[in-house]
C-alpha positions as CSV (number, residue, x, y, z in Angstrom):
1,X,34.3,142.8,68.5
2,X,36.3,140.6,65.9
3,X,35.4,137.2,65.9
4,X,38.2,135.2,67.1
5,X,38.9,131.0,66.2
6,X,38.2,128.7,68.4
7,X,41.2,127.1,70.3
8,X,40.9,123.1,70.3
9,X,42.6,120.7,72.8
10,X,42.9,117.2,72.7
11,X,44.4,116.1,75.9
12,X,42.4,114.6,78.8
13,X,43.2,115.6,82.8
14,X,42.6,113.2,85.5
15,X,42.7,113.3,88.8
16,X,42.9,109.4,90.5
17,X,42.2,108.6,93.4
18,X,45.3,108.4,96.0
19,X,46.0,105.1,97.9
20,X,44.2,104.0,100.6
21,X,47.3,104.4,103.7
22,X,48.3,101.2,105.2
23,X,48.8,100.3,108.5
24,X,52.3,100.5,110.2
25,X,54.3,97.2,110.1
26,X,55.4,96.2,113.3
27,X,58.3,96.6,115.1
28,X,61.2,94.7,113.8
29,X,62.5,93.1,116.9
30,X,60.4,90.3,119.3
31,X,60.8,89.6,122.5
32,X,61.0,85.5,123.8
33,X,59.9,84.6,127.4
34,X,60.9,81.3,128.5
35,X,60.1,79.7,132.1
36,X,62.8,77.5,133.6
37,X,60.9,75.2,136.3
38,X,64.2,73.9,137.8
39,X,66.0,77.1,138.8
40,X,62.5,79.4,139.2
41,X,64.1,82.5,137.0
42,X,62.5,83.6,133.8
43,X,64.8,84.4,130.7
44,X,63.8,87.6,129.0
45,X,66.2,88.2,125.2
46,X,65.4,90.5,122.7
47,X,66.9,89.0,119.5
48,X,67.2,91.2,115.9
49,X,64.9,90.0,112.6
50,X,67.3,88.8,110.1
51,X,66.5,90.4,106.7
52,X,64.8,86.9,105.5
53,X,62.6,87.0,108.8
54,X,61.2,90.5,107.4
55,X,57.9,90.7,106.7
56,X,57.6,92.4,103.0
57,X,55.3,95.2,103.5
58,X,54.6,97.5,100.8
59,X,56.2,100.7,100.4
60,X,54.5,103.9,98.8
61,X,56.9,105.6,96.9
62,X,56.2,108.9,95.3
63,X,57.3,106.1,91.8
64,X,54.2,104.1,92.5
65,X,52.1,106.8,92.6
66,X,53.1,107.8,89.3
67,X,52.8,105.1,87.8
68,X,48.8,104.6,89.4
69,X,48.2,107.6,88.1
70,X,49.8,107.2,84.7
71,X,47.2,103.2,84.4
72,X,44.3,105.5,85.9
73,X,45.1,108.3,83.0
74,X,45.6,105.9,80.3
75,X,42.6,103.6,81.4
76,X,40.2,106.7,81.1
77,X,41.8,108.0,78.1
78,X,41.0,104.5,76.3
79,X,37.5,105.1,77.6
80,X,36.9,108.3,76.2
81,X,38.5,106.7,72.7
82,X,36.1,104.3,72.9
83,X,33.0,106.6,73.4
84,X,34.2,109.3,70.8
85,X,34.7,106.7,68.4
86,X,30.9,105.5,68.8
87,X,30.0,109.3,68.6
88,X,32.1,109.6,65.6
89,X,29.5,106.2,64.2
90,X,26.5,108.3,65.0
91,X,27.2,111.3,63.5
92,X,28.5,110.0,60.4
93,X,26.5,107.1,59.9
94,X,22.9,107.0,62.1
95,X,22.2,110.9,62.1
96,X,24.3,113.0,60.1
97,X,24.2,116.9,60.4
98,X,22.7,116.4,56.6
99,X,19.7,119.4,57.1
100,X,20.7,122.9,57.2
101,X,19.2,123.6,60.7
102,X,21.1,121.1,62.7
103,X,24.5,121.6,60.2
104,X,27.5,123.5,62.6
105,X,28.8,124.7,59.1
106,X,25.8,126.7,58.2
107,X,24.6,127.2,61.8
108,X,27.5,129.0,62.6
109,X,27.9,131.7,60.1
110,X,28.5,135.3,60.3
111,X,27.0,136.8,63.4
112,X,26.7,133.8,65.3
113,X,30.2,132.8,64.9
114,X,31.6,131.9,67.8
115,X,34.1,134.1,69.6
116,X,36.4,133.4,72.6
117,X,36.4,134.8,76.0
118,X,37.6,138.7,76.3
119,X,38.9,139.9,79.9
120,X,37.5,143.5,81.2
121,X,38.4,145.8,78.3
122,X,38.4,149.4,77.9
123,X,36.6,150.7,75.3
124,X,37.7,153.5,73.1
125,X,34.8,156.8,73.2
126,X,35.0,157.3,69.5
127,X,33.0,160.2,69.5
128,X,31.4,162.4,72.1
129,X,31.5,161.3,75.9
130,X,29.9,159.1,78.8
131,X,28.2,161.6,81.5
132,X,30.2,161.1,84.8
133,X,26.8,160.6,86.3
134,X,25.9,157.1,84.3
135,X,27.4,154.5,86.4
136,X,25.5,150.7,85.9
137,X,26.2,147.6,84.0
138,X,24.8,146.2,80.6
139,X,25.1,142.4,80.8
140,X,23.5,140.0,77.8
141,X,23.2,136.0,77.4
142,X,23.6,134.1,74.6
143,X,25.2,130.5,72.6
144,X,28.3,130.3,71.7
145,X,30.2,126.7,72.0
146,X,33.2,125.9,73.2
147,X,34.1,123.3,70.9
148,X,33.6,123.1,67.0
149,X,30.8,120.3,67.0
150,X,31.4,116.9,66.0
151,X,27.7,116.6,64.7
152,X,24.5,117.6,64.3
153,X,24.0,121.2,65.7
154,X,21.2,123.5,66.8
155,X,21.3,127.5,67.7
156,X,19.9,127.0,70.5
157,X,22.6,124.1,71.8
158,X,25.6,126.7,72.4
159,X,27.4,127.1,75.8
160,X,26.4,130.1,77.4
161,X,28.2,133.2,77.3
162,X,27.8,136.6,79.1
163,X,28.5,139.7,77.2
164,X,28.4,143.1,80.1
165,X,29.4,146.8,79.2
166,X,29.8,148.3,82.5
167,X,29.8,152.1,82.0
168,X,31.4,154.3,85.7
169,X,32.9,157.7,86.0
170,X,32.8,158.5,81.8
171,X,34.9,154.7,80.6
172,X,33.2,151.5,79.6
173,X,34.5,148.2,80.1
174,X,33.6,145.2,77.9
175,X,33.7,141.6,79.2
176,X,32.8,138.4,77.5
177,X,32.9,135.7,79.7
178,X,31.7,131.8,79.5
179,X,29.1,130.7,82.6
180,X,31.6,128.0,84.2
181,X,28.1,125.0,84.3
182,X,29.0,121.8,85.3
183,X,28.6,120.9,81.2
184,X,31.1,123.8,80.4
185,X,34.0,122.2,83.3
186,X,33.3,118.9,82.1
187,X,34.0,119.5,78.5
188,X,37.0,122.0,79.2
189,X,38.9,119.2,81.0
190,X,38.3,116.8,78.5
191,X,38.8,118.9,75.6
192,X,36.0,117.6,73.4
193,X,32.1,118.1,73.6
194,X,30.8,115.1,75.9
195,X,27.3,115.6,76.9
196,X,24.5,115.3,74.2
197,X,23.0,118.4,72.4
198,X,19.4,119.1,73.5
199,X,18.1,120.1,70.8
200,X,19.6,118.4,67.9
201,X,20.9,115.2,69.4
202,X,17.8,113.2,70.1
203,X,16.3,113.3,66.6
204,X,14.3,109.6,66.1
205,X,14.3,107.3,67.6
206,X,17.3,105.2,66.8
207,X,19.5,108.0,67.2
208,X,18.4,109.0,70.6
209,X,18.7,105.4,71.7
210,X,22.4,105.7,70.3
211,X,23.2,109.1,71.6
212,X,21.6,108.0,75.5
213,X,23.8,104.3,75.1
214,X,27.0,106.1,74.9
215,X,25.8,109.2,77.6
216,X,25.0,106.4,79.9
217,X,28.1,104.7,79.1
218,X,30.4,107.8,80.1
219,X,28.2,108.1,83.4
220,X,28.8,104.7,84.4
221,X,32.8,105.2,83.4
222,X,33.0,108.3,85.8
223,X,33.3,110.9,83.2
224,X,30.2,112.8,84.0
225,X,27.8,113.4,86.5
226,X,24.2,114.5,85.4
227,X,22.6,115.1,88.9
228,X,25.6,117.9,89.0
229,X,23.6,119.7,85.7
230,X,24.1,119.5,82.1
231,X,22.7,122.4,81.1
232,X,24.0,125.4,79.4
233,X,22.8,128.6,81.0
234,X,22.8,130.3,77.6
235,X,19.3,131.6,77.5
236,X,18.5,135.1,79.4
237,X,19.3,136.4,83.0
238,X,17.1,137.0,86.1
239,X,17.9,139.7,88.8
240,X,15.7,138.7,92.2
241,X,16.2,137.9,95.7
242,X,18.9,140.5,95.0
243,X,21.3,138.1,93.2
244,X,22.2,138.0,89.0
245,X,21.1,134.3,87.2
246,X,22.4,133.0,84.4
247,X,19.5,131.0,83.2
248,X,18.6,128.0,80.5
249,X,16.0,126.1,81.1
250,X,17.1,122.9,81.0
251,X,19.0,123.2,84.5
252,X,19.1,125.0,87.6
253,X,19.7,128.6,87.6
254,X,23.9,129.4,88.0
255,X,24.1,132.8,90.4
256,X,27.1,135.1,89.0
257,X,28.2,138.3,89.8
258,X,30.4,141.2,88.4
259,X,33.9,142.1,89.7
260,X,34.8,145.8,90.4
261,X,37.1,145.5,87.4
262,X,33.9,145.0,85.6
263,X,34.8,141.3,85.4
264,X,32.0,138.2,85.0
265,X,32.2,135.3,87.9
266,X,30.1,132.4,88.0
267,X,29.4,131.5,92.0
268,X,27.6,128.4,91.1
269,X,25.0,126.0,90.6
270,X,21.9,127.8,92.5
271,X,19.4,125.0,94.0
272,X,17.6,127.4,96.3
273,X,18.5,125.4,99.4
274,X,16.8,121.9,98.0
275,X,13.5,123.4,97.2
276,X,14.2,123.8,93.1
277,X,14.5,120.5,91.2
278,X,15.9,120.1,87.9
279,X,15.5,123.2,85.9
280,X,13.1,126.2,85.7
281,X,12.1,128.5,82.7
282,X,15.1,131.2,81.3
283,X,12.3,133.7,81.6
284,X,11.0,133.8,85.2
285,X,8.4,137.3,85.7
286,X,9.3,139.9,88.9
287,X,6.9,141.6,90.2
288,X,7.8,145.4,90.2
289,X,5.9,146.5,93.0
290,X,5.9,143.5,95.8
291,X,9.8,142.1,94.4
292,X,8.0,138.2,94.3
293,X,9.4,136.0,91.5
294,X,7.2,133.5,89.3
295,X,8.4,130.5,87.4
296,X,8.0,127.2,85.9
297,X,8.9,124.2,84.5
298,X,7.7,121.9,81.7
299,X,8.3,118.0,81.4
300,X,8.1,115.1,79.1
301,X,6.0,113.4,81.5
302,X,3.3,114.0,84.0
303,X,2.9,116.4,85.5
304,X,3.8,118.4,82.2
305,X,3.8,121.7,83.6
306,X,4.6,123.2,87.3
307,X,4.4,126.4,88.7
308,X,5.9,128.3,91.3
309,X,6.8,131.5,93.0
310,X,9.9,132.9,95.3
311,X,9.3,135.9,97.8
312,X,11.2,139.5,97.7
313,X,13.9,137.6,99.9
314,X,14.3,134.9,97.1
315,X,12.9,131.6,99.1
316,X,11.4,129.4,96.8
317,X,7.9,128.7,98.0
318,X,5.5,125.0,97.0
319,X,5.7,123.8,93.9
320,X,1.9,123.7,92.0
321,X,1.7,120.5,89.6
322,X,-0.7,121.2,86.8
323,X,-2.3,117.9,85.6
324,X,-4.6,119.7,83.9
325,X,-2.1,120.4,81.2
326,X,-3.1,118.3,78.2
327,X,0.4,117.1,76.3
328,X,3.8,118.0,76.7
329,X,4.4,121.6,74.9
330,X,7.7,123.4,74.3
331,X,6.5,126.2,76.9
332,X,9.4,128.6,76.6
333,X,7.6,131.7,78.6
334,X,4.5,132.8,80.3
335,X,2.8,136.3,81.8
336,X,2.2,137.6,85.1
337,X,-1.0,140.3,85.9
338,X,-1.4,141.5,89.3
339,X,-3.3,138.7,90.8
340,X,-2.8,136.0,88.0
341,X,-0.6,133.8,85.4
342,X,-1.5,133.0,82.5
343,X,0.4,129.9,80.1
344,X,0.0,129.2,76.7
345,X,-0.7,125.2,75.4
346,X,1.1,126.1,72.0
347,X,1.2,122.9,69.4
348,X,4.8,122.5,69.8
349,X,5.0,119.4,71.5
350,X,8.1,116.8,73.2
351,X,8.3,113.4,72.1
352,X,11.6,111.5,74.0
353,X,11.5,108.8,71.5
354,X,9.2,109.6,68.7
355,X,10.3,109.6,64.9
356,X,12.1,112.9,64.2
357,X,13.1,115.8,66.2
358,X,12.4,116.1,70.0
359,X,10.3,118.9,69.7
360,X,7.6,119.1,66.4
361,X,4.9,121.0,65.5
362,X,1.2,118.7,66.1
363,X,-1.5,121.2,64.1
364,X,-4.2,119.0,64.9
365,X,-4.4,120.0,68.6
366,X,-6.3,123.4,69.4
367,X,-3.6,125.2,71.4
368,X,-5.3,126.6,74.8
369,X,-4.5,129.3,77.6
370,X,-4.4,128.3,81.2
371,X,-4.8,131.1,83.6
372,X,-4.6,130.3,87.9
373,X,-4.2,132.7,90.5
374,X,-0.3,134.0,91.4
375,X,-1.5,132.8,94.7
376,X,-2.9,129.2,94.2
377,X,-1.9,126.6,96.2
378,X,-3.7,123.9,93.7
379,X,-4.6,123.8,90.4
380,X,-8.1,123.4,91.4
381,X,-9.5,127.3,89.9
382,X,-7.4,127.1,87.1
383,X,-9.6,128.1,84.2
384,X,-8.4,127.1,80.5
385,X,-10.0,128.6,77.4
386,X,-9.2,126.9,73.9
387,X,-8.0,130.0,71.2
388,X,-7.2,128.5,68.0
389,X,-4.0,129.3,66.2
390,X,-2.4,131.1,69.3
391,X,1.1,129.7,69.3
392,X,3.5,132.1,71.0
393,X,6.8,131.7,72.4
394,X,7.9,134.9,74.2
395,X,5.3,137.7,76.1
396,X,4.9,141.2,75.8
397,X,3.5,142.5,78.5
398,X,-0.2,141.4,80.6
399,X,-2.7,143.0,82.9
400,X,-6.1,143.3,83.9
401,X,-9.1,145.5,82.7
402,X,-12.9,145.9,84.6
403,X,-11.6,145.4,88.3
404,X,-10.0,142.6,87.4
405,X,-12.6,140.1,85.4
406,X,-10.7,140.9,82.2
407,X,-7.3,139.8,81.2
408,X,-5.1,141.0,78.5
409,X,-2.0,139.3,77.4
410,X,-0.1,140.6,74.0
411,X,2.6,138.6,72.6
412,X,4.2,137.7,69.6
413,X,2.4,134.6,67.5
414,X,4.3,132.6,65.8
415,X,2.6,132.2,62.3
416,X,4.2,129.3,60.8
417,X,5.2,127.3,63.7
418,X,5.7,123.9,62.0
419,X,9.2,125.9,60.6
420,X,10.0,127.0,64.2
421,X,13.4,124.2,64.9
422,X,13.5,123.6,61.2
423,X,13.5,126.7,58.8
424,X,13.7,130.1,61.1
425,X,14.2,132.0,57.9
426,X,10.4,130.9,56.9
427,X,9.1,132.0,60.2
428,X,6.6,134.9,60.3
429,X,5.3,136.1,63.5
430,X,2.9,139.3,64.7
431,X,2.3,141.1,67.5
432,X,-1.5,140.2,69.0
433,X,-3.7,141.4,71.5
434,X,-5.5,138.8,73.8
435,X,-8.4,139.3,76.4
436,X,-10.2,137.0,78.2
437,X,-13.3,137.5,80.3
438,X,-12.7,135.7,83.4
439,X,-16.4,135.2,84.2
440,X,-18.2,134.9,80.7
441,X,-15.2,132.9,79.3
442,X,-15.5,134.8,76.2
């Protein structure tokens, strides 16, 4: 598929709120009762308001409607002015996309230029044919933004975007379609990119100070909401409890679906009735055999990491805090055995307001494994074992050996993780084997 340029929009859509409705005026007539004591007969007249007697009640014309709406529209329009132009400060002046990692014009190069939204397509069979008996769908997540940025820029930053090739009866059907997040609708309407980037917009100090001012600043205007999400979804999917996620992990999962026309829908923000706060990992592990889900999420602050599991049906069951978790790690992904999971420490590590990036490497801390039972209800048997230079990000496969006292893990180690946000053209990883005897430690 051709890339295709980005479309850009300027204008902003409001919706204001409608007048309160007033009260009916009363009737325009009164009535006067007046007693005469000599001749015993009450006087009843109804006399008619004059037009000076009126009281001047205000009248809601469809005109003064307009013209509320037109002072609401320009009032938030001089808002957003406002907040760009301090955006426009930040980027040129406090933290300029000056490094090659966070720069949208090397960033977004060649195959990771962005493309815009294709309906259900038929694809040509250029050679050869699709058995009749292949019916099933092919869908894959990734970044792709909506807007050109305005500054700095990360991969990893992009809005998500759902690629499927359903194949049925011998024809394929391509479909690229945009998860419709709460970030996504928000920055359509406005026609600009609003809500801080994640990865490359809180790097120092000063900066994320700046960045958070003028977030904060839109929040308080009405121009956002970030208990409604502002996450991407533009990670991986997740297929359990017998629904499709579009997943990120810096917000709740969105559910989606696929239209018989092989079509991509996004149902919504997916909070499990309550039970899921926040945001959980883009790479949650399903059990093949009993259909049970496992995930986590990681934090800033205490408790760092929290683990959790969701039953073949897809009810979330208790969270399990994990104080035991030293710092605050980048912990993209984790493994699953048949009674146990296992998470890596790594020495990628958050810091909200430290000097440079949010996330940077720390090779003075021995990175550590954590492994607790699928079925804990504490953290009280989790066992941790320290394995120097074990920095992985994504997971292979895991199981267990010698009637379960040994587990084996292998994943992909990340060599040279200090380049990992920085310079992913210097990064070097392997394939490695780990196993850990549960009773010996070794």
């Amino acid at each position: 598929m051709d890339p295709l340029s980005l479309s850009f929009r300027s204008t902003v859509s409001t919706r204001p709120p409608l007048p309160l409705p007033l009260s009916p005026p009363p009737s325009p007539s009164r009535v006067l009762s007046i007693r005469n004591d000599e001749k015993l007969q009450t006087i009843t007249s109804t006399t008619k308001r004059s037009s000076q007697d009126r009281l001047k009640w205000p009248i809601i014309t469809s005109n003064t409607k307009k013209r509320v709406r037109k002072s609401v529209k320009i009032h938030r329009l001089l808002l957003s002015m406002i907040f760009n132009a301090f955006d426009d400060i930040i980027n040129k002046f406090i933290d300029p996309p000056i490094r090659d990692s966070v720069n949208p014009m090397h960033v977004l190069l060649d195959n990771f230029y962005p493309v815009d939204e294709l309906p259900p397509t038929d694809c040509e069979v250029s050679a050869g044919m699709l058995p009749s008996c292949l019916d099933g769908v092919y869908v894959r997540n990734g970044p792709n933004p909506q807007f050109l940025p305005r500054g700095p820029y990360h991969l990893f930053d992009g809005d998500g975007m759902l690629h499927a090739i359903r194949i049925s009866k011998g024809k394929a059907t391509l479909c690229s379609r945009y998860v419709k997040t709460n970030k996504y609708n928000i920055e359509k309407d406005a026609g600009f990119p609003m809500i801080p980037n994640v990865f490359s917009g809180f790097n120092g100090l000063t900066a994320s100070v700046a960045r958070m001012a003028v977030a904060t600043g839109r929040v308080l205007a009405g121009h956002f909401d970030p208990s409604k999400g502002i996450g991407s979804a533009n990670t991986s999917l997740g297929f359990f409890g017998n629904k499709l996620y579009a997943l990120g992990e810096s917000d709740l999962p969105y559910a989606v679906k696929l239209a018989p026309d092989g079509d991509i829908i996004t149902l919504g923000r997916h909070d499990f009735d309550g039970k899921l706060s926040m945001r959980m990992t883009a790479h949650p592990k399903i059990d093949p055999v009993t259909k049970e889900a496992f995930g986590f999420r990681y934090s800033p602050i205490s408790p760092f990491l929290v683990f959790f599991r969701f039953d073949e049906k897809g009810e979330k069951q208790a969270d399990v805090p994990i104080f035991s978790m030293r710092t605050p790690c980048f912990l993209h992904d984790f493994a699953i055995t048949k009674n146990y999971a296992i998470f890596s420490e790594n020495q990628l590590k958050m810091e909200l307001f430290g000097n440079g990036p949010l996330i940077k490497a720390d090779l003075r801390e021995v990175p550590r494994v954590g492994v607790i039972r699928r079925d804990a209800k504490d953290e009280s048997k989790m066992k941790w074992f320290e394995v120097s230079g074990w920095n992985i990000l994504h997971t292979i496969n895991a199981w267990e050996e010698d009637g379960g006292d040994t587990v084996v893990m292998v994943a992909t180690n990340i060599l040279s993780i200090e380049h990992l946000l920085e310079r992913m053209d210097l990064i070097h990883a392997s394939v490695e084997k780990l196993r850990i005897n549960m009773k010996t430690g070794m």
